[in-house]
C-alpha positions in Angstrom: 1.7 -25.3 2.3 -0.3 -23.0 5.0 2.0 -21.8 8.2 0.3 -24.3 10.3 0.5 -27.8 7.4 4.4 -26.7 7.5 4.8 -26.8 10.8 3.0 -30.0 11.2 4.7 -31.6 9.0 7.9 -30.8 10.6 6.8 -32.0 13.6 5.5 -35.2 12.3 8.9 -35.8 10.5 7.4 -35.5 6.8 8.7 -33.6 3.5 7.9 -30.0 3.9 8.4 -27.2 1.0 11.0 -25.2 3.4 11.0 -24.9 7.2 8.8 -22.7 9.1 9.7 -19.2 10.7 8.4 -18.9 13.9 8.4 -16.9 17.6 6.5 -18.4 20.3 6.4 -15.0 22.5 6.6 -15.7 26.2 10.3 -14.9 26.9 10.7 -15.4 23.2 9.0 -11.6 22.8 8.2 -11.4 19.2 6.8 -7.7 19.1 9.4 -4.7 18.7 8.5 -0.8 19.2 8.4 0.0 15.3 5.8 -2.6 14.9 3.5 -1.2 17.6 4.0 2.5 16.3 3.1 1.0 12.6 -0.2 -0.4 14.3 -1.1 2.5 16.6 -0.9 0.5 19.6 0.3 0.9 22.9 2.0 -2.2 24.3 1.2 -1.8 27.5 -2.5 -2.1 26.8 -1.9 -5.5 25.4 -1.4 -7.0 28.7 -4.4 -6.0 29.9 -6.6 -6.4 27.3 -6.8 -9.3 25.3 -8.4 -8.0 22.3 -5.5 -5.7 22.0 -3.1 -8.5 22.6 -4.4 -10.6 19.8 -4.2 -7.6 17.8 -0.8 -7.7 18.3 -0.2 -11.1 17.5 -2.4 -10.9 14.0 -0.4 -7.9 13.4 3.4 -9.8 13.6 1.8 -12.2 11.3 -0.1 -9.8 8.5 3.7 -8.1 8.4 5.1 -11.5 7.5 7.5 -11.2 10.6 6.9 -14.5 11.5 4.3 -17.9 10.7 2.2 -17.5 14.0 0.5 -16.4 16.8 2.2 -16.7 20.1 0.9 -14.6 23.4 1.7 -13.1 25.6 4.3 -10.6 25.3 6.6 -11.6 28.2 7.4 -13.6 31.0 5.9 -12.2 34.5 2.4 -13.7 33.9 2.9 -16.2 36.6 5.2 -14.6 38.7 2.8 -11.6 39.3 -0.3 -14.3 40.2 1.7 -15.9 43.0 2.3 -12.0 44.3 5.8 -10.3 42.6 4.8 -6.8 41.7 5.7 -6.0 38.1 6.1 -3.0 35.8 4.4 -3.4 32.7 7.1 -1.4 30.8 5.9 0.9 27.7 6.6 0.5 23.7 10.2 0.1 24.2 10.5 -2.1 27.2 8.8 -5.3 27.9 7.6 -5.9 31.9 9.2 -6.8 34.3 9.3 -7.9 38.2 10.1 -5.1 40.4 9.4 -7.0 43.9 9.6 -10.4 45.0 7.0 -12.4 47.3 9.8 -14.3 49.6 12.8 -14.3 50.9 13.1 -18.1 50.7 12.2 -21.5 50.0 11.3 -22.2 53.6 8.4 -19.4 52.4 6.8 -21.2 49.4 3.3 -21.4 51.1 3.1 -17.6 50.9 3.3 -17.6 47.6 -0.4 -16.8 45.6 -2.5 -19.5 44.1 -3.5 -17.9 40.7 -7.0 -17.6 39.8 -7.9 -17.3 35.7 -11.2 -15.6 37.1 -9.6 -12.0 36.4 -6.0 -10.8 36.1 -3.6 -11.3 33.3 -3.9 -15.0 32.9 -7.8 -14.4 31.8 -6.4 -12.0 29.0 -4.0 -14.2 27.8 -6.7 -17.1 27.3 -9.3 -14.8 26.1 -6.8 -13.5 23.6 -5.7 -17.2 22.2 -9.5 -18.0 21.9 -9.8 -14.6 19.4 -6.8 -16.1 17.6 -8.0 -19.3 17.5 -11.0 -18.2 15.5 -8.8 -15.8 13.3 -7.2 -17.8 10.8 -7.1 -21.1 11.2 -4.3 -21.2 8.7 -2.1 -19.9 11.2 -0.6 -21.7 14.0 -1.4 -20.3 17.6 1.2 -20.9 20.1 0.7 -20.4 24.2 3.3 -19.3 26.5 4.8 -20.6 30.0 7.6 -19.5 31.7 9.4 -22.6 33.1 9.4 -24.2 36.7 13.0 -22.6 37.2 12.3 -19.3 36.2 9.5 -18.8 37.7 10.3 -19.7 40.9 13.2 -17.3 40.6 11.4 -14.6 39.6 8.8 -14.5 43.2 12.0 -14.8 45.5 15.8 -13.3 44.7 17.7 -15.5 42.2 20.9 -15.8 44.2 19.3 -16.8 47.2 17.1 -19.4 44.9 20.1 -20.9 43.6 22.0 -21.7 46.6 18.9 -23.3 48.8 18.7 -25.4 45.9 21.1 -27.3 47.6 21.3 -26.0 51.3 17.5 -26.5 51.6 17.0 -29.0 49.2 13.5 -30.3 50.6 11.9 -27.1 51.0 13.4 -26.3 47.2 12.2 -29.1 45.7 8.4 -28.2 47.8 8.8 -25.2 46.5 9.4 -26.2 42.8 6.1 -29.1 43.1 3.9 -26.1 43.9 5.3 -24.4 41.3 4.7 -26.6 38.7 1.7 -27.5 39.5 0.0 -24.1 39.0 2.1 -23.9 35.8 0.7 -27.3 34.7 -2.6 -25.5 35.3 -2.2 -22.6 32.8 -0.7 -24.5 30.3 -3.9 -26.5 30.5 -6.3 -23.7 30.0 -4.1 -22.5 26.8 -4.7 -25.6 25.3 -8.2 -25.5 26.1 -8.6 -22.3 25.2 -7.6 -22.5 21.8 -3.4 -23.0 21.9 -2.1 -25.9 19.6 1.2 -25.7 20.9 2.5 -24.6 24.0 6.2 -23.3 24.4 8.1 -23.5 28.0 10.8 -20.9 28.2 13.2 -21.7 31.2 16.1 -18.9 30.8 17.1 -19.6 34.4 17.5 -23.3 34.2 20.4 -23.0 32.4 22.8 -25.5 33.1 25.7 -22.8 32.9 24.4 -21.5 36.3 22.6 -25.2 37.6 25.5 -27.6 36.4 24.4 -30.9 35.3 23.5 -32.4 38.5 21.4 -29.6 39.8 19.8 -29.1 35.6 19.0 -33.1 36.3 17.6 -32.7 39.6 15.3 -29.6 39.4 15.7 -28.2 35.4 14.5 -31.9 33.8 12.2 -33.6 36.2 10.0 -30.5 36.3 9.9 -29.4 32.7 9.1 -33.2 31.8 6.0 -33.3 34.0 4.6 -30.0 31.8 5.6 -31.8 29.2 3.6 -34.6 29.7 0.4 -33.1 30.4 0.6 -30.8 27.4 0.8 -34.0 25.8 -2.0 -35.7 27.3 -3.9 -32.9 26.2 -3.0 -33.5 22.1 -0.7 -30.5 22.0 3.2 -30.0 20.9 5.6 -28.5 23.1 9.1 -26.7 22.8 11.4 -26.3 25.4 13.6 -23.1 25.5 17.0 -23.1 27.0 19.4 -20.4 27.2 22.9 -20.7 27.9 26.0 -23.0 26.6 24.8 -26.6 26.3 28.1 -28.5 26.3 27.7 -29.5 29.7 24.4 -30.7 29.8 23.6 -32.6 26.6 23.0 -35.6 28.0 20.6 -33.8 30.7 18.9 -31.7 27.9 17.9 -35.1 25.7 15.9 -36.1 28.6 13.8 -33.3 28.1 10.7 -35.0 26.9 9.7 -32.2 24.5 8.5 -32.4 20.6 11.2 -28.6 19.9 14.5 -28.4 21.8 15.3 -24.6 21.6 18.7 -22.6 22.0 20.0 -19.8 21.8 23.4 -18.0 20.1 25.6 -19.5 22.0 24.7 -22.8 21.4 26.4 -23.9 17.9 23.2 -25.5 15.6 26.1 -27.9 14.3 27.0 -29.4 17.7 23.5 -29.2 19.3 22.3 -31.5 15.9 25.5 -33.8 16.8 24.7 -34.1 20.1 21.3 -34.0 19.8 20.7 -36.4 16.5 17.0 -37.5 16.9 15.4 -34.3 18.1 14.2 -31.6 16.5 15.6 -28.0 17.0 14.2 -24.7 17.0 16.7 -21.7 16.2 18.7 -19.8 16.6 19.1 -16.3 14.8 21.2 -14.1 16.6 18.9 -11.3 18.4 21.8 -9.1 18.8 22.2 -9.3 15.1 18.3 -8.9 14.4 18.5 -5.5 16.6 22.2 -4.0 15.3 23.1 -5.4 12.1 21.3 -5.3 8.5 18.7 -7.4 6.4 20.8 -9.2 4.7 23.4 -10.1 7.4 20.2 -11.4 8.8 19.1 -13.1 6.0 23.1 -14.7 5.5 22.4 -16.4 9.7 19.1 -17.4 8.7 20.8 -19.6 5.9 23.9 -20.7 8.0 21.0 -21.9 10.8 19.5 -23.6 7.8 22.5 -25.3 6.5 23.7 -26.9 9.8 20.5 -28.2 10.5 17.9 -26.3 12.0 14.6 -28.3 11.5 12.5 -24.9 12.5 14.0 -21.2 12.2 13.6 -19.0 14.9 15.1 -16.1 16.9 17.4 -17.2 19.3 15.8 -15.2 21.9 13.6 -12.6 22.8 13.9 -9.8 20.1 15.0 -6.4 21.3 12.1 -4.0 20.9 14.6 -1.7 19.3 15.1 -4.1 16.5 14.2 -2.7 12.6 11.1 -4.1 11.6 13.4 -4.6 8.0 15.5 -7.0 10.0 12.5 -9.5 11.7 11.1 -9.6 8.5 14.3 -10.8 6.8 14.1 -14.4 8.5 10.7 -15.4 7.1 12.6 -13.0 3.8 15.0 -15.6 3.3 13.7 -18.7 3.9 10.6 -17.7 1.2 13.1 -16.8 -1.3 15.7 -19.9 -0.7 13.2 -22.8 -0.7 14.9 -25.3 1.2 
């Protein structure tokens, strides 16, 4: 089977030969520093210019790191078009937002409309049409950063958090405009070449939101990305970090083809609690960056045997991780057949 028939399959629910290995990017950062020194690149370029970015992605793939193409790299893309300032990090560091826009929700009309007429949103669909001509093999994944996170990564989190409920309409104003300009690039990645598009929303956790806050402002917003992506014949996954015992009931009305979680979150109980869906996970990053191959290769087959339908880091990878050790998921899995 080619990357992209496997993962299909998966998706559709049929017999595959084994299940795919793949890293969306986004949040879900599937590039390290020995990978970039291998290639002669300079990651900071790639943000800026999308035929180095889609160099990068080709690259993760040709060293059999992982079955796709996912850009970009991290997860200020948005924040920086609605106005954070962000510092684009170097071959060991992955950007960041340095300053946010506003001080609060009451603020949300400050906050930028993006514009895919220049800035980093252009290179990022420039760079999934290149990959979409590359190898059509090869599964090309787009990247958003959720309604949640985004919105606490233009104003202090804190703050965020606890207008939530003190200024609950002027949150949930807020978190509409919000979406809707996220709604918009997820749009133009589809239409720019993306087949599925993946929605990493770190800080809707419902460790930090609790399950009436995750079903208030976590679900309703992720679900209406959802259903556009939809509408416009693509897949979507849904990352989540944090414990998930409080929210499972919350998390299944997440309307998304991929549930994903990460370490903390025991595949076992997320398959009991979560019977019909299929989940994406969750190697241990800390384990990809500090311990060896084959303790790698050992979680990729306990993942495997408590049910992951698609393997995956858990997280972002540390850009300090050993190439040796990203390589040993897709490793494993090739050598282990089902």
């Amino acid at each position: 089977m080619t990357p992209k028939s496997r993962l299909e399959a998966v998706l559709s629910g049929e017999q595959t030969d084994r299940p795919p290995c793949i890293c969306p990017g986004g949040m879900m950062n599937l590039v390290v520093s020995e990978l970039l020194e291998k290639s002669n690149i300079h990651f900071i370029e790639a943000h800026h210019n999308a035929t180095v970015m889609a160099e990068i992605a080709d690259a993760v793939y040709r060293e059999n790191c992982f079955e796709n193409y996912g850009v970009p790299f991290c997860m200020t893309v948005e924040a920086e078009e609605m106005g954070a300032l962000v510092d684009y990090g170097d071959n060991h560091c992955e950007p960041h937002v340095t300053h946010y826009v506003i001080q609060s929700v009451d603020d949300w009309q400050l906050l930028q409309t993006p514009t895919t007429k220049g800035g980093r949103s252009k290179v990022v669909l420039d760079a999934l049409q290149i990959l979409k001509e590359k190898n059509p093999e090869v599964p090309v994944i787009g990247n958003i950063t959720g309604p949640i996170s985004t919105a606490s990564s233009v104003m202090e989190p804190v703050v965020f958090y606890k207008e939530l409920r003190k200024k609950n309409r002027k949150a949930h104003e807020m978190m509409a405009f919000v979406t809707e300009k996220l709604i918009q690039f997820a749009v133009q990645q589809v239409e720019a070449g993306a087949e599925v598009i993946a929605i990493s929303d770190p800080s809707g956790t419902g460790e930090i939101m609790g399950p009436k806050l995750f079903e208030e402002f976590t679900v309703p917003y992720l679900n209406q990305l959802v259903e556009v992506i939809r509408d416009k014949g693509a897949v979507s996954i849904v990352h989540i970090c944090g414990q998930m015992k409080q929210v499972y009931p919350q998390i299944d009305l997440v309307k998304s083809d991929v549930l994903s979680f990460d370490s903390v979150v025991a595949m076992k109980d997320a398959k009991k609690n979560l019977p019909e869906r299929l989940i994406m996970g969750n190697v241990s990053t800390f384990s990809i960056e500090f311990a060896t191959p084959d303790k790698v290769m050992s979680l990729t087959q306990s993942c495997l045997r408590s049910g992951a339908d698609i393997i995956s880091p858990a997280c972002g990878l540390g850009m300090n991780s050993p190439l040796e050790n990203v390589q040993a998921m897709l490793k494993s899995l090739k050598e282990s057949g089902r």
